[in-house]
C-alpha positions in Angstrom: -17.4 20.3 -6.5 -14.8 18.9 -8.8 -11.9 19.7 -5.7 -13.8 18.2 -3.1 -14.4 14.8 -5.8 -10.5 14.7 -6.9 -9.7 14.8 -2.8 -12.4 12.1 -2.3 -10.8 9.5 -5.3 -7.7 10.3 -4.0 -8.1 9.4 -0.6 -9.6 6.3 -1.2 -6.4 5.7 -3.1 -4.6 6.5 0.3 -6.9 3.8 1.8 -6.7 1.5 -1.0 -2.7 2.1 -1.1 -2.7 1.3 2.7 -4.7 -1.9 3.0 -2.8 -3.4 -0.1 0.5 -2.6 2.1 -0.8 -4.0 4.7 -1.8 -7.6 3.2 1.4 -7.9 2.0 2.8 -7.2 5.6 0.3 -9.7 6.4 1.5 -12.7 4.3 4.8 -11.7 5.6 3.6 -12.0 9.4 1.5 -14.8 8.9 -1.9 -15.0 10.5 -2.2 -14.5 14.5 -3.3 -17.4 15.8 -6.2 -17.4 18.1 -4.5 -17.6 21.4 -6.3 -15.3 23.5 -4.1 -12.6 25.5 -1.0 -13.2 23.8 1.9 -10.9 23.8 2.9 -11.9 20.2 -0.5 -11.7 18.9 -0.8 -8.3 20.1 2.7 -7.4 18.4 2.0 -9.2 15.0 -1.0 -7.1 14.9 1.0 -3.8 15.9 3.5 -5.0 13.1 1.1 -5.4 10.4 -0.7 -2.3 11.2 2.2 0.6 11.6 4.2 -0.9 9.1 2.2 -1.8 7.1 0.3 1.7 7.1 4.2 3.5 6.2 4.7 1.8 3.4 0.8 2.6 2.4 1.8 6.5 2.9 5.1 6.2 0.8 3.2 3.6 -1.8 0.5 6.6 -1.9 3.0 9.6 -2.2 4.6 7.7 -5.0 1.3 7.0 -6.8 0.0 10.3 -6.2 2.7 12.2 -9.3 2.6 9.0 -11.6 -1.1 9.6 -11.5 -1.2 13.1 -12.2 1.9 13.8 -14.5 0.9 10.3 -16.7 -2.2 8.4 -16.5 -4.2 11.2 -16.3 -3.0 12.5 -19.5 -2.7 9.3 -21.4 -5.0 8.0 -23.7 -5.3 4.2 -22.8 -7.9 2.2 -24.7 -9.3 0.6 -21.6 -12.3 2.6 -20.8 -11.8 2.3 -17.0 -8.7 3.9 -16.1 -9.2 2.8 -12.1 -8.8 -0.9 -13.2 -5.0 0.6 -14.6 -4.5 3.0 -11.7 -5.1 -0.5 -9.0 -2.3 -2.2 -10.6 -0.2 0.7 -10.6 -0.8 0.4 -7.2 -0.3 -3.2 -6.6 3.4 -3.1 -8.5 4.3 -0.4 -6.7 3.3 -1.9 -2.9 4.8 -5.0 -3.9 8.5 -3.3 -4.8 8.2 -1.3 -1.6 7.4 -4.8 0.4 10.3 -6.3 -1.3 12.3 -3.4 -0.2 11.5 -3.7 2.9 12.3 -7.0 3.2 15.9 -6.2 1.5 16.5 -3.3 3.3 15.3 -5.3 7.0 16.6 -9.1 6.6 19.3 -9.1 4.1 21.3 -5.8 4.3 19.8 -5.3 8.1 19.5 -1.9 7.7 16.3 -1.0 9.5 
C-alpha cells in the first residue's frame, strides 16, 4: 500500500509539474483569441501544450531526486512539507521557462 501511495503523490507531482509549465508557456503565448477556425489558434494551443508538457517532464525528473535525496530527509519546521515541495516546484519551472526562453530567442539555439 505504501508503493502504490508514493506512485500516486508523485504522479500528481508529474501533473502538478506539468500544468505549472504549461501556465508559464501560456503567459509567454498569450491567450488565443476567440476567432473561430484559426490556424494560429490551433498552433498557440499545440505550442503551449507539447512544450509546455517537456519542460513539465524535465521540471518533474529534476524534482523527483531533490525530493527524495533532501526534503524528504529534512526536518523543516513547517508541518506541511507539500506547501515546501510546490515552491520547489514553482522555482524550478520558472528557471527551466527562462531557459527556454534563453536558449530559443536570445542564443537561438532551439
Amino acid at each position: 500500500m505504501k508503493t502504490g501511495k508514493t506512485i500516486l503523490k508523485y504522479l500528481l507531482w508529474l501533473i502538478v509539474s506539468t500544468l505549472l509549465s504549461m501556465f508559464c508557456i501560456w503567459i509567454e503565448v498569450e491567450t488565443p483569441s476567440p476567432v473561430k477556425s484559426s490556424f494560429l489558434n490551433a498552433l498557440k494551443f499545440y505550442i503551449i501544450f507539447i512544450i509546455g508538457g517537456i519542460l513539465g517532464v524535465i521540471t518533474f525528473l529534476t524534482f523527483l531526486p531533490i525530493d527524495i535525496f533532501y526534503l524528504k530527509h529534512r526536518n523543516f519546521k513547517i508541518k506541511n512539507k507539500n506547501l515546501i515541495r510546490f515552491f520547489c516546484v514553482l522555482i524550478l519551472a520558472v528557471l527551466f521557462k527562462i531557459l527556454h526562453h534563453i536558449l530559443e530567442y536570445d542564443l537561438n539555439w532551439i
